[in-house]
N, C-alpha and C positions, 0 to 999 in steps of 0.2 A: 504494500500500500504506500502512495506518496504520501510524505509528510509538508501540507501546507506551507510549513515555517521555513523549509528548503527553497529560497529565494536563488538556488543557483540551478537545480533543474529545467529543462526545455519543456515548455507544455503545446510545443510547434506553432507554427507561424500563423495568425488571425486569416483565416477563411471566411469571404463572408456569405451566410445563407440568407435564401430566397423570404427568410420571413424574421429580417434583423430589422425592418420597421416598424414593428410591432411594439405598441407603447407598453412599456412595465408598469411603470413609474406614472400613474394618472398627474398627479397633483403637481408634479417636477417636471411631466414630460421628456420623460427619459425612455428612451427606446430598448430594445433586446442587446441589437447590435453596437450600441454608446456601454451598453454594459460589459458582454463581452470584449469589446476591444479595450476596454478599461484594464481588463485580466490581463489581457497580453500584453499592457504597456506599464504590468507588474502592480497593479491591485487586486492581492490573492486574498482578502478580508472581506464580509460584509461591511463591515468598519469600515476599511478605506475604501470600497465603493461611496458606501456614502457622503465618505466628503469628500470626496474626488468630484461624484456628480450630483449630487444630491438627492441619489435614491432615499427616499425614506423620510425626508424632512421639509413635505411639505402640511396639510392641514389633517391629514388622515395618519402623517407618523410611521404610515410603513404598515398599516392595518390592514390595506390593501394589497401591496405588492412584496414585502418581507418575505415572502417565502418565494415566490418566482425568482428575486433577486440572491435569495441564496442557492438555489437549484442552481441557477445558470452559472454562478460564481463556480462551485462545487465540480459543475460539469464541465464548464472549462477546463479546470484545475485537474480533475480527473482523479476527485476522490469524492469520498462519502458526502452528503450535505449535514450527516452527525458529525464530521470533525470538524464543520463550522463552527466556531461562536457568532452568536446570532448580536446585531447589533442592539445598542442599549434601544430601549423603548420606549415611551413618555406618552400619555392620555391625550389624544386627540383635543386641541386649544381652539375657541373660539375667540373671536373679538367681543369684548362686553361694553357696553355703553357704561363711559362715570355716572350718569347719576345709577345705576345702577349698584354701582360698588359702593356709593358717599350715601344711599339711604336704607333706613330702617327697613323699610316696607318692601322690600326689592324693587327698589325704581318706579312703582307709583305715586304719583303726584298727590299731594293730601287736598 
C-alpha cells in the first residue's frame, strides 16, 4: 500500500478525463479536474486541497462535497480514502442581521 506522506513517489502524469468539468465543489465552484490536477501538482491532503482551492469553504463547509473531494484525492493518490484525514469541519454559517444579535426578543421590533 502507498503511504500518502511519501511526497517523493510518482502517482504518473495528470490525464485528463472526458468528465473533469464536473462541479464538486457547489458553493466554490470547483470542478473534478481543478481537483485532481491539484494532486498532481503535489496536494496529496484533503487539507491542502482545501486551501489550495477552496474545496470545502464555502457556505455549506464541505457538507456537500467532502466526500467526492476525498475519493478523488484518494484515487488519485492510489490508496484507500480510510488513510485520509478528513479535513476539519465547522457548522454550516449564515449571515444574521444586528438587530438580530443586539435584541432581546430575536430581532423583533417592540
Amino acid at each position: 500500500m502507498n503511504n500518502i506522506n511519501d511526497r517523493c513517489r510518482d502517482i504518473g502524469p495528470f490525464i485528463p478525463e472526458i468528465d473533469d468539468d464536473t462541479i464538486i465543489c457547489r458553493c466554490e465552484e470547483i470542478s473534478k479536474g481543478e481537483i485532481r490536477k491539484a494532486v498532481h501538482d503535489g496536494m496529496f491532503t484533503v487539507t491542502e486541497i482545501r486551501r489550495y482551492l477552496r474545496c470545502g469553504m464555502g457556505l455549506c463547509q464541505g457538507q456537500t462535497c467532502a466526500k467526492m473531494v476525498k475519493s478523488l484525492v484518494a484515487k488519485e493518490c492510489g490508496v484507500s480514502p480510510a488513510t485520509l484525514e478528513p479535513a476539519s469541519s465547522r457548522a454550516p454559517m449564515r449571515p444574521i442581521a444586528m438587530n438580530v444579535l443586539g435584541s432581546e426578543n430575536g430581532g423583533e421590533y417592540s
